[in-house]
ZAMARGU-4260 file (C-alpha; in steps of 0.2 Angstrom, whole numbers, plus 5000, padded with zeros to 4 digits):
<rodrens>
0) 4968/5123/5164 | 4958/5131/5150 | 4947/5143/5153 | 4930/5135/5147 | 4927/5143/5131
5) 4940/5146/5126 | 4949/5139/5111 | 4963/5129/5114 | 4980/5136/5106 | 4985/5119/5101
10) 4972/5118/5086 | 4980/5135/5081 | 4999/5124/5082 | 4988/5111/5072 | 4983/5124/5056
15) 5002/5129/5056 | 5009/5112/5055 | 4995/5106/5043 | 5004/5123/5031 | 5020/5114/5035
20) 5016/5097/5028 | 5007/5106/5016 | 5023/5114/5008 | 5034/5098/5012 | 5026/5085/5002
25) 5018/5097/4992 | 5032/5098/4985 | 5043/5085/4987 | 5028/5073/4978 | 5027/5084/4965
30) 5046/5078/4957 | 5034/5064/4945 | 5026/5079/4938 | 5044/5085/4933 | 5053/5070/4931
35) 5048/5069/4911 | 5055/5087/4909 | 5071/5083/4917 | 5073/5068/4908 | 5071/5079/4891
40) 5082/5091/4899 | 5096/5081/4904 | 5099/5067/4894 | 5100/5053/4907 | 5091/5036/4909
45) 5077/5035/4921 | 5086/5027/4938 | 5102/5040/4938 | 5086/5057/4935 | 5079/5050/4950
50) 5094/5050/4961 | 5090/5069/4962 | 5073/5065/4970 | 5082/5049/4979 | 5092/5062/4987
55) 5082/5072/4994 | 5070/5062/5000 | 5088/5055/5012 | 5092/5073/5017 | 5074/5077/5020
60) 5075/5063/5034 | 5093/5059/5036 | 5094/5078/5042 | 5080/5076/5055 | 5090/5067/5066
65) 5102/5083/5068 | 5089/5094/5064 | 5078/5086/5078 | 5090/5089/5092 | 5095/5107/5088
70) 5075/5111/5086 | 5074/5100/5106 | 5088/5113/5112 | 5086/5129/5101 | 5066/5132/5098
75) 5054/5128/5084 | 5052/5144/5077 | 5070/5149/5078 | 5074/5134/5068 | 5058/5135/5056
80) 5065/5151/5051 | 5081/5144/5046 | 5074/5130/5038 | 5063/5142/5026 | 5077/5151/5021
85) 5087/5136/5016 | 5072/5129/5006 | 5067/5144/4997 | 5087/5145/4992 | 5087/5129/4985
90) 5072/5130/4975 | 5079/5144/4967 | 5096/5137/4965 | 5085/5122/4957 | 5077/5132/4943
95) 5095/5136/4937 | 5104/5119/4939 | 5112/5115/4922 | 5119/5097/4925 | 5112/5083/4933
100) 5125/5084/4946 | 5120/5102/4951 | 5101/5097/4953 | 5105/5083/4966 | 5114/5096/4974
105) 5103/5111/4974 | 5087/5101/4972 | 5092/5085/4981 | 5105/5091/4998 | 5099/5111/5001
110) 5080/5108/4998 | 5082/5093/5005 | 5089/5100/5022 | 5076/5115/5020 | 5060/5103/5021
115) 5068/5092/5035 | 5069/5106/5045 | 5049/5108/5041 | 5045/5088/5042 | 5052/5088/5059
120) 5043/5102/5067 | 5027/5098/5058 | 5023/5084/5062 | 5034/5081/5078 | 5027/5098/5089
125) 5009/5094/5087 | 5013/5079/5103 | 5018/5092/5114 | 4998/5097/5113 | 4988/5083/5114
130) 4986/5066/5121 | 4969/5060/5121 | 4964/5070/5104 | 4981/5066/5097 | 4977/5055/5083
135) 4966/5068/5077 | 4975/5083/5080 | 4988/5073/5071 | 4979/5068/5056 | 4973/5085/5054
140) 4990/5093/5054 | 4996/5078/5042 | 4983/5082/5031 | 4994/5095/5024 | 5004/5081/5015
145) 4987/5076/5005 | 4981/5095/5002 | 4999/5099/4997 | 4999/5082/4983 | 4979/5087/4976
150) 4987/5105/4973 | 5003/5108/4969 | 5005/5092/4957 | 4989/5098/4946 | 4994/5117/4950
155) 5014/5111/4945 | 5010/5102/4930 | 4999/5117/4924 | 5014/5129/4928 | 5025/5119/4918
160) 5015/5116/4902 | 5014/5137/4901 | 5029/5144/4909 | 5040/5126/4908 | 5049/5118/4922
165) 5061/5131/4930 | 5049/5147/4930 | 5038/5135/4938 | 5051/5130/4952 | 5053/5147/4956
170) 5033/5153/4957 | 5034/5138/4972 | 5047/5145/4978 | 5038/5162/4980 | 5021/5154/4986
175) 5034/5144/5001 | 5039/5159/5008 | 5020/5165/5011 | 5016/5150/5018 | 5031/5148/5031
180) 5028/5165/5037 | 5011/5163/5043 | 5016/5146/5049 | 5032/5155/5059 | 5019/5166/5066
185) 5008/5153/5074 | 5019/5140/5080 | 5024/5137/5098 | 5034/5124/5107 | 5022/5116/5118
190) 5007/5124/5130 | 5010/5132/5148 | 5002/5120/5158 | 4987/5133/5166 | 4982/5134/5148
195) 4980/5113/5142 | 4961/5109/5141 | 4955/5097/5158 | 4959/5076/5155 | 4968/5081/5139
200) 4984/5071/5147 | 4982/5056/5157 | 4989/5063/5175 | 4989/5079/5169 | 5003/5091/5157
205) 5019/5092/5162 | 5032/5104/5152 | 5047/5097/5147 | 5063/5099/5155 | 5078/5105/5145
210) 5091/5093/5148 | 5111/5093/5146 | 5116/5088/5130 | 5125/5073/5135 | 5109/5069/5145
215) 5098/5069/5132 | 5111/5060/5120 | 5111/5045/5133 | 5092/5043/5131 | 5090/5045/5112
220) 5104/5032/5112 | 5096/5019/5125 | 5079/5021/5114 | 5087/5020/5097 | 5095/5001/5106
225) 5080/4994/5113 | 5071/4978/5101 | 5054/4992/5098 | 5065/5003/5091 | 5073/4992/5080
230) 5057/4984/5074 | 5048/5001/5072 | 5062/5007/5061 | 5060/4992/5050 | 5044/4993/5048
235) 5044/5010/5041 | 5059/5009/5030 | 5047/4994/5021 | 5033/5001/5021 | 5037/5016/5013
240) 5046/5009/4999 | 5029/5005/4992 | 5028/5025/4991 | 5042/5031/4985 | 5038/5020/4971
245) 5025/5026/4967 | 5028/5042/4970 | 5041/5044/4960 | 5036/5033/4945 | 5017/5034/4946
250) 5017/5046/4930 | 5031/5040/4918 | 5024/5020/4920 | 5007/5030/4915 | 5015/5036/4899
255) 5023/5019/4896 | 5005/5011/4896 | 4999/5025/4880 | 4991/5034/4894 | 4991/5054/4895
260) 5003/5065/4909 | 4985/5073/4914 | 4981/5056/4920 | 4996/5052/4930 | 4997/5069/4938
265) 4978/5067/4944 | 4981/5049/4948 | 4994/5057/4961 | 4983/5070/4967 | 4970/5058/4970
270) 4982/5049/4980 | 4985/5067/4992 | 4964/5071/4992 | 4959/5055/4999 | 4975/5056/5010
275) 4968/5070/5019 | 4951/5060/5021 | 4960/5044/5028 | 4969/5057/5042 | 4957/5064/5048
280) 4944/5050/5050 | 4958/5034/5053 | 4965/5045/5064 | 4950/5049/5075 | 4946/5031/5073
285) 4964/5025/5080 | 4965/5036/5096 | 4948/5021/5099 | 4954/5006/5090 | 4973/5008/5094
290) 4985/5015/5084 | 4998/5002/5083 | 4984/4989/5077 | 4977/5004/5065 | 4993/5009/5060
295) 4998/4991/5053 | 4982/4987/5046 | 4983/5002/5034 | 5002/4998/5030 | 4993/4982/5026
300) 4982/4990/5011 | 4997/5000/5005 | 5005/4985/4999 | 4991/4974/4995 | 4985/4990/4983
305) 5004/4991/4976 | 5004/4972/4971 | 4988/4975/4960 | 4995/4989/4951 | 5004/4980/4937
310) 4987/4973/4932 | 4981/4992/4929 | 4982/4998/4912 | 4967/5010/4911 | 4961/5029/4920
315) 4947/5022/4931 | 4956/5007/4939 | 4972/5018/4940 | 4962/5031/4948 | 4953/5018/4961
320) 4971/5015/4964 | 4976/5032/4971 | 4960/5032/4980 | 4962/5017/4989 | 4982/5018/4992
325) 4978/5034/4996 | 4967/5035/5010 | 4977/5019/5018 | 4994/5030/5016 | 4983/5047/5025
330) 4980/5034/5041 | 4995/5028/5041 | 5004/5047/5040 | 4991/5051/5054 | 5000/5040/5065
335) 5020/5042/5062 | 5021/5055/5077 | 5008/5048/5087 | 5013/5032/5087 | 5030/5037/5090
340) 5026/5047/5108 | 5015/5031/5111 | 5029/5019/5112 | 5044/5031/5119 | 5037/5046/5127
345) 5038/5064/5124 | 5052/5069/5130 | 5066/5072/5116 | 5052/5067/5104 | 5060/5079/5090
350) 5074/5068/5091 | 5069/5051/5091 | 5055/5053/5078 | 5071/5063/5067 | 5079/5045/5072
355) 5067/5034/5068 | 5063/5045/5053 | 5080/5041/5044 | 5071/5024/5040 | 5060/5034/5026
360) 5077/5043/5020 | 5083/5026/5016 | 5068/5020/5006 | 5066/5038/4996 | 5087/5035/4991
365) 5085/5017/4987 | 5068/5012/4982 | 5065/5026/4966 | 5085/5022/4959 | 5079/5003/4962
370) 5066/5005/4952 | 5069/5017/4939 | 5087/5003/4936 | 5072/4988/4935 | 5063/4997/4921
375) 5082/5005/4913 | 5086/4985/4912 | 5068/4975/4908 | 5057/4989/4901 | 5044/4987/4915
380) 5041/4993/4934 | 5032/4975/4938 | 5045/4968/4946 | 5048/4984/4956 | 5028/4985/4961
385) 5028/4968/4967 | 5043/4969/4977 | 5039/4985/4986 | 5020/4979/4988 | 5027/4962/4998
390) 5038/4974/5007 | 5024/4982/5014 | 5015/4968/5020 | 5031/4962/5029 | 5031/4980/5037
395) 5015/4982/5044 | 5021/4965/5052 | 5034/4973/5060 | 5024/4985/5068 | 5013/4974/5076
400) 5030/4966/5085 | 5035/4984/5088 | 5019/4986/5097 | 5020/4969/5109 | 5040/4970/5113
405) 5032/4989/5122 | 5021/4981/5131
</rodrens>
Protein backbone atom coordinates (compact mmCIF):
# COMPACT_ATOMS: atom_id res chain seq x y z
CA UNK A 1 0.00 0.00 0.00
CA UNK A 2 1.00 3.63 -0.54
CA UNK A 3 2.46 5.34 1.95
CA UNK A 4 -0.03 8.30 2.66
CA UNK A 5 1.46 11.18 1.14
CA UNK A 6 2.98 10.00 -1.10
CA UNK A 7 2.58 10.41 -4.83
CA UNK A 8 1.58 7.45 -6.60
CA UNK A 9 4.16 6.43 -9.36
CA UNK A 10 1.41 5.63 -11.86
CA UNK A 11 0.61 9.48 -12.43
CA UNK A 12 4.30 9.66 -13.40
CA UNK A 13 3.64 6.28 -16.07
CA UNK A 14 0.59 8.60 -17.03
CA UNK A 15 2.92 11.92 -18.06
CA UNK A 16 5.23 9.55 -19.98
CA UNK A 17 2.46 7.88 -21.84
CA UNK A 18 0.66 11.28 -22.47
CA UNK A 19 4.57 12.13 -24.34
CA UNK A 20 3.91 8.89 -26.10
CA UNK A 21 0.56 9.79 -27.78
CA UNK A 22 1.76 12.97 -27.93
CA UNK A 23 4.56 12.04 -30.50
CA UNK A 24 2.29 9.27 -32.12
CA UNK A 25 -0.49 11.15 -33.41
CA UNK A 26 1.25 14.26 -33.33
CA UNK A 27 2.64 13.06 -36.09
CA UNK A 28 0.76 10.69 -37.76
CA UNK A 29 -2.25 13.59 -37.90
CA UNK A 30 -0.13 15.83 -39.20
CA UNK A 31 0.16 13.89 -42.98
CA UNK A 32 -3.02 16.60 -44.04
CA UNK A 33 -0.69 19.18 -43.46
CA UNK A 34 1.83 17.66 -45.95
CA UNK A 35 -0.39 15.91 -48.26
CA UNK A 36 -0.66 19.18 -50.77
CA UNK A 37 3.32 19.24 -50.85
CA UNK A 38 3.51 15.62 -51.73
CA UNK A 39 1.03 15.83 -54.16
CA UNK A 40 3.13 18.90 -55.94
CA UNK A 41 6.03 16.75 -55.28
CA UNK A 42 4.99 13.58 -56.83
CA UNK A 43 2.73 14.04 -59.45
CA UNK A 44 -0.05 11.60 -58.44
CA UNK A 45 -3.82 11.80 -57.88
CA UNK A 46 -5.04 12.26 -54.59
CA UNK A 47 -6.35 8.47 -53.56
CA UNK A 48 -2.67 6.63 -54.70
CA UNK A 49 -0.58 10.09 -52.26
CA UNK A 50 -2.68 8.80 -49.54
CA UNK A 51 -1.77 5.13 -49.75
CA UNK A 52 1.46 6.41 -48.13
CA UNK A 53 -0.49 7.68 -45.07
CA UNK A 54 -3.02 4.53 -45.54
CA UNK A 55 -0.07 2.55 -44.89
CA UNK A 56 0.94 3.52 -42.13
CA UNK A 57 -1.83 3.96 -40.34
CA UNK A 58 -2.06 -0.37 -41.00
CA UNK A 59 1.56 -0.89 -39.76
CA UNK A 60 0.87 1.56 -36.90
CA UNK A 61 -1.86 -1.13 -35.79
CA UNK A 62 -1.38 -4.19 -37.82
CA UNK A 63 2.14 -4.20 -36.03
CA UNK A 64 0.64 -3.94 -32.53
CA UNK A 65 -0.51 -7.29 -32.50
CA UNK A 66 3.27 -8.61 -32.62
CA UNK A 67 4.61 -5.78 -31.09
CA UNK A 68 2.03 -6.30 -28.08
CA UNK A 69 3.23 -9.70 -27.42
CA UNK A 70 7.05 -9.12 -27.52
CA UNK A 71 6.30 -5.74 -25.25
CA UNK A 72 3.99 -8.71 -22.71
CA UNK A 73 7.22 -11.09 -22.69
CA UNK A 74 10.28 -8.60 -23.26
CA UNK A 75 9.41 -5.17 -21.15
CA UNK A 76 8.05 -1.70 -22.03
CA UNK A 77 11.16 0.06 -21.89
CA UNK A 78 13.20 -2.41 -23.66
CA UNK A 79 10.83 -2.42 -26.52
CA UNK A 80 10.15 1.56 -26.42
CA UNK A 81 13.70 1.95 -26.90
CA UNK A 82 13.64 0.02 -30.02
CA UNK A 83 10.66 1.50 -31.22
CA UNK A 84 12.25 5.09 -31.00
CA UNK A 85 15.00 4.09 -33.04
CA UNK A 86 12.95 2.69 -35.71
CA UNK A 87 10.76 5.82 -35.82
CA UNK A 88 13.37 8.35 -35.74
CA UNK A 89 15.06 6.11 -38.89
CA UNK A 90 12.13 6.31 -40.84
CA UNK A 91 11.38 9.95 -40.59
CA UNK A 92 14.74 10.60 -41.72
CA UNK A 93 14.57 8.03 -44.48
CA UNK A 94 11.15 10.02 -45.25
CA UNK A 95 12.73 13.52 -45.62
CA UNK A 96 14.68 11.88 -48.56
CA UNK A 97 12.22 9.52 -50.26
CA UNK A 98 12.34 10.40 -54.01
CA UNK A 99 9.31 8.19 -55.49
CA UNK A 100 6.11 7.57 -54.21
CA UNK A 101 6.97 4.11 -53.67
CA UNK A 102 10.00 4.95 -51.44
CA UNK A 103 7.57 7.26 -49.15
CA UNK A 104 5.12 4.34 -48.52
CA UNK A 105 8.02 2.56 -47.60
CA UNK A 106 10.02 4.75 -45.47
CA UNK A 107 7.15 6.86 -44.30
CA UNK A 108 4.41 4.32 -44.50
CA UNK A 109 6.15 0.52 -43.12
CA UNK A 110 9.30 1.80 -40.99
CA UNK A 111 7.63 4.91 -39.27
CA UNK A 112 4.81 3.00 -39.29
CA UNK A 113 6.28 0.09 -37.08
CA UNK A 114 8.22 2.82 -34.97
CA UNK A 115 4.87 4.54 -33.73
CA UNK A 116 3.16 1.14 -33.11
CA UNK A 117 5.70 0.28 -30.89
CA UNK A 118 4.75 3.84 -29.05
CA UNK A 119 0.73 3.40 -29.55
CA UNK A 120 1.01 0.14 -27.89
CA UNK A 121 2.81 0.96 -24.69
CA UNK A 122 0.96 4.31 -24.46
CA UNK A 123 -1.93 3.65 -24.22
CA UNK A 124 -1.85 -0.15 -23.21
CA UNK A 125 0.62 0.19 -19.86
CA UNK A 126 -1.43 2.87 -18.07
CA UNK A 127 -4.25 -0.38 -16.98
CA UNK A 128 -1.63 -1.96 -15.35
CA UNK A 129 -2.07 1.28 -12.70
CA UNK A 130 -5.40 1.93 -12.24
CA UNK A 131 -8.76 0.60 -11.94
CA UNK A 132 -11.04 2.85 -10.26
CA UNK A 133 -9.15 6.24 -11.63
CA UNK A 134 -8.75 4.48 -14.81
CA UNK A 135 -10.78 6.36 -17.21
CA UNK A 136 -9.16 9.31 -15.96
CA UNK A 137 -5.75 8.17 -15.77
CA UNK A 138 -6.45 7.21 -19.32
CA UNK A 139 -7.84 10.21 -20.64
CA UNK A 140 -5.08 12.02 -19.43
CA UNK A 141 -2.36 9.93 -21.05
CA UNK A 142 -4.66 10.00 -24.33
CA UNK A 143 -4.53 13.53 -24.07
CA UNK A 144 -1.26 13.32 -25.84
CA UNK A 145 -3.10 12.52 -29.12
CA UNK A 146 -5.01 15.98 -28.85
CA UNK A 147 -1.91 18.23 -27.58
CA UNK A 148 0.17 16.34 -30.20
CA UNK A 149 -2.76 17.51 -33.34
CA UNK A 150 -3.14 21.50 -31.64
CA UNK A 151 1.03 21.42 -32.00
CA UNK A 152 2.63 19.78 -34.46
CA UNK A 153 -0.02 20.36 -37.40
CA UNK A 154 0.27 24.38 -36.76
CA UNK A 155 4.09 23.94 -35.71
CA UNK A 156 4.40 21.53 -39.04
CA UNK A 157 2.69 23.67 -41.40
CA UNK A 158 4.80 26.81 -40.19
CA UNK A 159 8.08 24.47 -40.71
CA UNK A 160 7.09 23.75 -44.15
CA UNK A 161 5.94 27.22 -45.44
CA UNK A 162 9.93 28.45 -44.31
CA UNK A 163 12.13 25.46 -44.57
CA UNK A 164 9.51 23.20 -47.02
CA UNK A 165 8.38 19.80 -46.43
CA UNK A 166 11.61 17.57 -45.93
CA UNK A 167 13.71 19.92 -43.63
CA UNK A 168 10.64 19.95 -41.63
CA UNK A 169 10.33 16.11 -41.43
CA UNK A 170 13.68 16.03 -40.13
CA UNK A 171 13.23 19.00 -37.22
CA UNK A 172 10.34 16.18 -36.02
CA UNK A 173 12.40 13.92 -36.23
CA UNK A 174 15.04 15.65 -33.78
CA UNK A 175 12.20 16.88 -31.46
CA UNK A 176 11.03 12.58 -31.25
CA UNK A 177 14.12 11.81 -29.93
CA UNK A 178 13.78 14.30 -26.95
CA UNK A 179 10.60 13.38 -26.27
CA UNK A 180 11.06 9.37 -26.17
CA UNK A 181 13.96 9.70 -23.99
CA UNK A 182 12.36 11.36 -21.14
CA UNK A 183 9.46 9.05 -21.74
CA UNK A 184 11.96 5.83 -21.68
CA UNK A 185 13.15 7.33 -18.40
CA UNK A 186 9.79 7.19 -16.65
CA UNK A 187 7.96 4.36 -17.84
CA UNK A 188 7.49 1.26 -15.88
CA UNK A 189 5.73 -2.00 -16.46
CA UNK A 190 3.19 -2.06 -13.71
CA UNK A 191 3.40 -1.13 -9.84
CA UNK A 192 4.84 -3.48 -6.92
CA UNK A 193 1.97 -4.22 -5.26
CA UNK A 194 3.16 -2.47 -1.44
CA UNK A 195 3.31 0.56 -3.50
CA UNK A 196 -0.74 0.74 -5.24
CA UNK A 197 -2.73 3.40 -3.40
CA UNK A 198 -5.62 1.69 -0.80
CA UNK A 199 -9.31 0.45 -3.07
CA UNK A 200 -7.54 1.40 -6.18
CA UNK A 201 -8.40 -2.25 -7.44
CA UNK A 202 -11.37 -4.01 -6.49
CA UNK A 203 -9.97 -7.02 -4.23
CA UNK A 204 -6.82 -5.50 -4.19
CA UNK A 205 -3.40 -5.41 -7.07
CA UNK A 206 -2.23 -8.38 -8.14
CA UNK A 207 1.15 -8.52 -10.50
CA UNK A 208 0.78 -10.38 -13.42
CA UNK A 209 2.16 -13.56 -14.04
CA UNK A 210 4.46 -14.28 -16.96
CA UNK A 211 3.14 -16.97 -18.73
CA UNK A 212 4.47 -19.60 -21.44
CA UNK A 213 4.10 -18.42 -24.81
CA UNK A 214 1.97 -21.15 -25.86
CA UNK A 215 -0.13 -20.35 -22.76
CA UNK A 216 -0.68 -16.91 -23.47
CA UNK A 217 -1.17 -17.58 -27.18
CA UNK A 218 -4.16 -19.92 -26.16
CA UNK A 219 -5.87 -17.03 -24.16
CA UNK A 220 -5.35 -14.20 -26.72
CA UNK A 221 -6.91 -16.84 -29.15
CA UNK A 222 -10.01 -17.85 -26.94
CA UNK A 223 -10.62 -13.94 -26.61
CA UNK A 224 -9.98 -12.94 -30.14
CA UNK A 225 -13.14 -16.10 -30.75
CA UNK A 226 -15.57 -14.96 -28.38
CA UNK A 227 -19.00 -12.83 -29.90
CA UNK A 228 -17.52 -9.35 -27.57
CA UNK A 229 -14.60 -9.54 -29.40
CA UNK A 230 -15.97 -9.73 -32.55
CA UNK A 231 -18.55 -7.03 -31.99
CA UNK A 232 -15.84 -4.68 -30.37
CA UNK A 233 -13.61 -5.07 -33.41
CA UNK A 234 -16.34 -4.02 -35.67
CA UNK A 235 -17.24 -1.27 -33.86
CA UNK A 236 -13.99 0.26 -33.89
CA UNK A 237 -12.88 -0.48 -37.50
CA UNK A 238 -16.42 1.78 -38.34
CA UNK A 239 -16.13 4.02 -36.15
CA UNK A 240 -12.83 5.14 -37.03
CA UNK A 241 -13.31 5.35 -40.64
CA UNK A 242 -15.18 8.75 -39.85
CA UNK A 243 -11.48 9.83 -38.72
CA UNK A 244 -9.20 8.85 -41.04
CA UNK A 245 -11.35 10.79 -43.28
CA UNK A 246 -11.23 13.37 -41.92
CA UNK A 247 -7.91 13.27 -40.87
CA UNK A 248 -6.46 12.63 -43.88
CA UNK A 249 -8.61 14.94 -46.17
CA UNK A 250 -9.82 17.71 -43.73
CA UNK A 251 -7.38 20.24 -45.45
CA UNK A 252 -7.33 19.53 -49.13
CA UNK A 253 -11.60 19.44 -49.15
CA UNK A 254 -10.88 22.98 -47.49
CA UNK A 255 -8.99 24.20 -50.42
CA UNK A 256 -11.54 22.73 -52.79
CA UNK A 257 -14.13 25.01 -51.04
CA UNK A 258 -11.69 28.44 -51.94
CA UNK A 259 -10.75 28.26 -48.50
CA UNK A 260 -7.02 28.99 -47.24
CA UNK A 261 -4.47 25.74 -45.82
CA UNK A 262 -4.19 28.05 -42.51
CA UNK A 263 -7.87 27.30 -42.12
CA UNK A 264 -7.63 23.52 -42.67
CA UNK A 265 -4.57 23.11 -40.63
CA UNK A 266 -6.34 24.87 -37.49
CA UNK A 267 -9.58 23.29 -38.25
CA UNK A 268 -7.47 19.92 -37.38
CA UNK A 269 -5.84 21.37 -34.38
CA UNK A 270 -9.04 22.35 -33.11
CA UNK A 271 -10.04 18.86 -33.61
CA UNK A 272 -6.58 17.78 -31.12
CA UNK A 273 -7.31 20.89 -28.52
CA UNK A 274 -10.70 20.07 -27.59
CA UNK A 275 -9.75 16.29 -27.75
CA UNK A 276 -7.71 16.75 -24.95
CA UNK A 277 -10.64 18.58 -23.16
CA UNK A 278 -13.24 15.67 -24.07
CA UNK A 279 -10.26 13.06 -22.30
CA UNK A 280 -9.93 14.35 -19.47
CA UNK A 281 -13.62 15.39 -18.53
CA UNK A 282 -15.53 12.23 -20.54
CA UNK A 283 -13.23 10.14 -19.19
CA UNK A 284 -13.62 11.14 -15.47
CA UNK A 285 -17.27 11.26 -16.33
CA UNK A 286 -17.22 7.42 -17.84
CA UNK A 287 -15.45 5.71 -14.83
CA UNK A 288 -19.51 7.16 -13.20
CA UNK A 289 -21.74 6.68 -16.12
CA UNK A 290 -19.99 3.54 -17.69
CA UNK A 291 -17.69 3.47 -20.20
CA UNK A 292 -19.29 1.23 -22.66
CA UNK A 293 -22.71 3.48 -22.65
CA UNK A 294 -20.13 6.56 -22.72
CA UNK A 295 -17.99 5.10 -25.24
CA UNK A 296 -20.88 4.59 -27.76
CA UNK A 297 -22.63 7.66 -27.04
CA UNK A 298 -19.49 9.76 -28.15
CA UNK A 299 -18.97 7.32 -31.34
CA UNK A 300 -22.57 8.36 -31.78
CA UNK A 301 -21.46 12.31 -32.33
CA UNK A 302 -18.41 11.29 -34.32
CA UNK A 303 -20.73 10.37 -37.13
CA UNK A 304 -23.59 12.44 -36.73
CA UNK A 305 -20.85 15.58 -36.85
CA UNK A 306 -19.19 13.73 -40.08
CA UNK A 307 -22.70 13.71 -41.89
CA UNK A 308 -23.14 17.42 -41.51
CA UNK A 309 -19.79 18.27 -42.87
CA UNK A 310 -20.67 18.51 -46.56
CA UNK A 311 -23.01 21.24 -45.77
CA UNK A 312 -19.87 23.23 -44.35
CA UNK A 313 -18.41 25.64 -46.64
CA UNK A 314 -17.25 28.47 -44.46
CA UNK A 315 -14.30 28.92 -41.28
CA UNK A 316 -16.65 29.35 -38.36
CA UNK A 317 -18.96 26.31 -39.01
CA UNK A 318 -15.85 24.23 -40.11
CA UNK A 319 -14.28 25.23 -36.97
CA UNK A 320 -17.48 24.27 -34.77
CA UNK A 321 -16.96 21.22 -36.64
CA UNK A 322 -13.51 20.28 -35.19
CA UNK A 323 -14.60 21.40 -31.92
CA UNK A 324 -17.54 19.23 -31.73
CA UNK A 325 -15.97 15.92 -33.50
CA UNK A 326 -13.37 16.79 -31.56
CA UNK A 327 -14.08 16.53 -28.10
CA UNK A 328 -16.53 13.49 -28.93
CA UNK A 329 -13.39 11.62 -30.62
CA UNK A 330 -11.04 12.85 -27.11
CA UNK A 331 -13.93 10.59 -24.99
CA UNK A 332 -14.05 8.21 -27.18
CA UNK A 333 -9.84 7.83 -27.35
CA UNK A 334 -10.13 8.01 -23.47
CA UNK A 335 -11.78 4.87 -23.44
CA UNK A 336 -9.85 2.36 -26.18
CA UNK A 337 -7.62 0.93 -23.28
CA UNK A 338 -10.08 1.11 -20.55
CA UNK A 339 -12.77 -0.34 -22.24
CA UNK A 340 -10.59 -2.89 -23.43
CA UNK A 341 -9.34 -4.30 -19.64
CA UNK A 342 -13.18 -3.82 -18.84
CA UNK A 343 -14.41 -6.49 -21.12
CA UNK A 344 -11.24 -9.05 -21.06
CA UNK A 345 -9.14 -8.37 -18.25
CA UNK A 346 -5.63 -7.44 -17.75
CA UNK A 347 -3.74 -10.02 -18.10
CA UNK A 348 -2.14 -10.01 -21.82
CA UNK A 349 -3.74 -6.60 -22.19
CA UNK A 350 -0.73 -5.61 -24.65
CA UNK A 351 -1.85 -8.21 -26.71
CA UNK A 352 -5.39 -8.14 -27.07
CA UNK A 353 -5.69 -4.37 -27.21
CA UNK A 354 -2.64 -4.93 -30.29
CA UNK A 355 -5.49 -7.42 -31.61
CA UNK A 356 -8.25 -5.49 -31.27
CA UNK A 357 -6.17 -2.55 -32.52
CA UNK A 358 -5.66 -3.96 -36.09
CA UNK A 359 -9.52 -2.87 -36.53
CA UNK A 360 -8.25 0.96 -36.75
CA UNK A 361 -5.25 -0.33 -39.29
CA UNK A 362 -7.93 -1.39 -41.54
CA UNK A 363 -9.84 1.79 -41.48
CA UNK A 364 -6.45 4.13 -41.81
CA UNK A 365 -5.59 1.63 -45.10
CA UNK A 366 -9.06 1.78 -46.65
CA UNK A 367 -11.05 4.68 -45.63
CA UNK A 368 -8.31 7.72 -46.95
CA UNK A 369 -7.49 5.55 -50.60
CA UNK A 370 -11.64 5.18 -50.44
CA UNK A 371 -11.90 8.51 -50.25
CA UNK A 372 -9.32 10.32 -51.91
CA UNK A 373 -10.64 7.50 -55.21
CA UNK A 374 -14.42 9.15 -54.60
CA UNK A 375 -13.24 12.66 -55.08
CA UNK A 376 -10.26 11.24 -58.02
CA UNK A 377 -13.73 10.03 -59.73
CA UNK A 378 -16.80 12.57 -58.83
CA UNK A 379 -14.90 15.84 -57.81
CA UNK A 380 -16.26 15.74 -54.31
CA UNK A 381 -15.63 14.00 -50.57
CA UNK A 382 -19.74 14.04 -50.04
CA UNK A 383 -20.29 10.79 -50.70
CA UNK A 384 -17.23 9.77 -48.76
CA UNK A 385 -18.50 12.00 -45.45
CA UNK A 386 -21.84 10.54 -45.61
CA UNK A 387 -20.80 7.07 -45.83
CA UNK A 388 -18.09 7.24 -43.07
CA UNK A 389 -20.51 9.32 -40.87
CA UNK A 390 -23.45 6.37 -41.19
CA UNK A 391 -20.51 4.04 -40.44
CA UNK A 392 -20.24 5.56 -37.29
CA UNK A 393 -23.45 5.42 -36.04
CA UNK A 394 -23.70 1.70 -36.85
CA UNK A 395 -20.40 1.47 -34.66
CA UNK A 396 -21.28 2.87 -31.73
CA UNK A 397 -24.11 0.17 -32.09
CA UNK A 398 -21.91 -2.37 -31.97
CA UNK A 399 -20.43 -1.41 -29.03
CA UNK A 400 -23.34 -1.43 -27.10
CA UNK A 401 -23.86 -5.32 -28.08
CA UNK A 402 -20.14 -5.76 -27.34
CA UNK A 403 -21.01 -4.49 -23.95
CA UNK A 404 -24.24 -6.86 -23.28
CA UNK A 405 -22.77 -10.22 -24.96
CA UNK A 406 -20.06 -9.40 -21.53
CA UNK A 407 -22.36 -9.36 -19.25
Amino acid sequence: MVHEGRTYYGWVVVGACFLGSFVVFGLSYSFGVFFERMLAEFGRSRGTTSIAFGVQSLMLYLGAVGIGVLIDRYGTRRMLAVGAAVLSFGLVWTSRAESLAVLVVAYGVVTGLGLSVVFVVSYATVPRWFDRRQGLAGGLASAGLGAGMLVVAPAADALIVRFGWRSALLVMAAGVVVLLCAMIGAIRDEPEPEEVPEREFDGGFHANERTALGEQFADVVAIARSPAFLALFCGWLLIYTTLYVVLAHLVVHVLDLGLSRTVGATAIALVGGTSVVGRVTVGHAADRLGRVRTFAACSAVMGAATLVLPALDAAIPLFAFAVVYGFAYGGNGALLAPLTADLFGRENINAVFGLLSTSLGIAGLASPYVAGAGHDAIGSYTPAFVAAGLAALVGAGAIVAAGRLRE
